[in-house]
C-alpha positions in Angstrom: 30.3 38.2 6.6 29.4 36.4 9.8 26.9 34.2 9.7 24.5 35.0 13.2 24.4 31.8 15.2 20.0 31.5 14.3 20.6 31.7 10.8 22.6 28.5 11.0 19.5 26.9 12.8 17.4 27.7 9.3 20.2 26.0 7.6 20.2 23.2 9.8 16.4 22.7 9.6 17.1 23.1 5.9 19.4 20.0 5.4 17.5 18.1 7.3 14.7 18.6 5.1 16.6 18.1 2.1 17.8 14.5 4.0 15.0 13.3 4.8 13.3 14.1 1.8 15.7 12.4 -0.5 15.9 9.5 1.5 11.9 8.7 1.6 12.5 9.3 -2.2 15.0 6.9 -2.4 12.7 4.3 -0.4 9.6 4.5 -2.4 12.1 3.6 -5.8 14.3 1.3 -4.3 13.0 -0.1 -0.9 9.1 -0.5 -2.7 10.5 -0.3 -5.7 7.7 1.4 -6.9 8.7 2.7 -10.6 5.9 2.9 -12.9 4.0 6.5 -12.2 0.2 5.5 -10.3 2.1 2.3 -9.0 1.0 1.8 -5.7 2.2 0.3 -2.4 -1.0 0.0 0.2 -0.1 1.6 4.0 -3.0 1.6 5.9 -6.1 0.9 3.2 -7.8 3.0 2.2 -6.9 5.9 4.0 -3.0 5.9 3.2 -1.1 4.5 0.5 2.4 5.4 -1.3 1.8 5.9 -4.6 4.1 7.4 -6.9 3.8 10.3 -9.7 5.8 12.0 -11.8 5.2 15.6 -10.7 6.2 17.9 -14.2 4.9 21.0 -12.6 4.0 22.8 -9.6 1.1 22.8 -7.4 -2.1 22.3 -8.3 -0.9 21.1 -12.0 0.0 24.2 -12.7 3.3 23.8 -15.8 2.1 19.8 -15.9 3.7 19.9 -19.3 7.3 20.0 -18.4 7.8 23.3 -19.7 8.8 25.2 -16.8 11.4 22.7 -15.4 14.3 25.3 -15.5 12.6 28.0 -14.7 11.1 26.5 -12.1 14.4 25.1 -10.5 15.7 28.5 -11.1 13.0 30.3 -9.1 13.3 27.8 -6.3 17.1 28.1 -5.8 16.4 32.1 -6.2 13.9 32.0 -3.1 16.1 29.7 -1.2 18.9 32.1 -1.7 16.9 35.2 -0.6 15.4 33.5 2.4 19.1 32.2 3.2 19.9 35.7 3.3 16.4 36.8 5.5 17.6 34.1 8.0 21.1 36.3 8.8 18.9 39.6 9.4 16.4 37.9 12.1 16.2 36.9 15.7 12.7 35.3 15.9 12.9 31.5 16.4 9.7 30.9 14.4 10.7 32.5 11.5 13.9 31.0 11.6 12.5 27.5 11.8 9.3 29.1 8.8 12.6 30.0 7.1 14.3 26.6 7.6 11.5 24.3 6.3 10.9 26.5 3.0 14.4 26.4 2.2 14.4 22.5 2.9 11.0 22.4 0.9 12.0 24.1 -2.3 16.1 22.7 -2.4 14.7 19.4 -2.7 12.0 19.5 -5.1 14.8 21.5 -7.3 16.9 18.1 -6.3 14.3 16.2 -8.4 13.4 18.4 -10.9 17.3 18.6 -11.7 18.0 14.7 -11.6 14.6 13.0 -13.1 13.0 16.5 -15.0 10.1 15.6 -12.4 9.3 15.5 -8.7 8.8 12.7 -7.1 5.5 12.5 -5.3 4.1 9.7 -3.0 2.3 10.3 -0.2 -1.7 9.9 -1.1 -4.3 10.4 1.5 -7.1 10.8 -1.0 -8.5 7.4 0.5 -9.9 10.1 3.1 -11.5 11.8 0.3 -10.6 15.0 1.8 -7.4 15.4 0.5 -7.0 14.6 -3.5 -3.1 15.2 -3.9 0.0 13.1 -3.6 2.6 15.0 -2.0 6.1 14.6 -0.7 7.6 15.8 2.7 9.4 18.6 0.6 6.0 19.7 -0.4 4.9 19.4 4.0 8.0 21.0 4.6 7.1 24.2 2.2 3.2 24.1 3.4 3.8 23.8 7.5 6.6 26.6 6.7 4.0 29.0 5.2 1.7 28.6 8.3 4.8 29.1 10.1 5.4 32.6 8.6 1.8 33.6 8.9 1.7 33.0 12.6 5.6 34.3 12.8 4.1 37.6 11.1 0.7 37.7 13.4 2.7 37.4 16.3 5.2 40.3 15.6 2.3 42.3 14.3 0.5 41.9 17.9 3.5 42.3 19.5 4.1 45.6 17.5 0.7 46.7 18.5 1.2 45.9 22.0 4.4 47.7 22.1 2.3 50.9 20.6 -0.2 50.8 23.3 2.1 50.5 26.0 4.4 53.6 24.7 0.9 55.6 24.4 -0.2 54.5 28.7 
């Protein structure tokens, strides 16, 4: 099978994703050296600060215990397979790049939850009090992704109706 020239733009948005996330991982162990889970390292008081926890579960809490570690490395690599596959059957730059960033997103939180049984979180705006959780950029890579897909899928939907209308004059 040949692989359409925008897919590999998904993949490439993907790895870059996966890089960069690993790499800010590696700097809040080993370049803070932050190690103990609620350690902290202060960026710009209060309102930013790298703080790091152990992340057993999903959003939200959801699976804190552990349990779902497997399963929910399994899912992830599932999804990133399947989207792999959406990103050879499109030609619409914004869903390729939605596409890209999920792919990124979930491959390296599985990264994590593969190599420590946890995902490493650490970047904690709830200084602002607007925003309690400590996220990664996997976690920012998944969440501007979905917004990307939502406006990918309102634009083709008002392109679909606009294409109606015009067939109809």
């Amino acid at each position: 099978m040949k692989i359409p020239r925008i897919a590999w733009a998904a993949y490439g948005f993907a790895a870059l994703v996966v890089i960069f996330d690993q790499l800010t991982k590696a700097w809040v162990l080993n370049g803070l050296g932050l190690r103990i889970e609620g350690e902290s390292h202060a960026i710009l008081p209060p309102l930013f600060n790298v703080t790091l926890v152990h992340n057993l579960g999903v959003s939200f809490g959801l699976f804190g215990d552990g349990s779902g570690r497997w399963m929910l490395s399994l899912f992830s690599v599932m999804v990133a397979g399947l989207l792999g596959w959406w990103a050879t059957r499109t030609d619409r730059r914004l869903l390729v790049s939605a596409i890209g960033l999920v792919i990124g997103g979930a491959l390296g939180n599985v990264i994590d939850r593969v190599r420590f049984g946890y995902v490493i979180d650490f970047l904690d705006f709830s200084g602002t009090h607007v925003f309690p959780w400590v996220f990664n950029i996997a976690d920012s890579a998944i969440s501007i992704g979905v917004v990307l897909l939502i406006l990918d899928s309102l634009q083709a939907e008002r392109a679909a109706k606009v294409g109606l209308a015009a067939e109809k004059s």
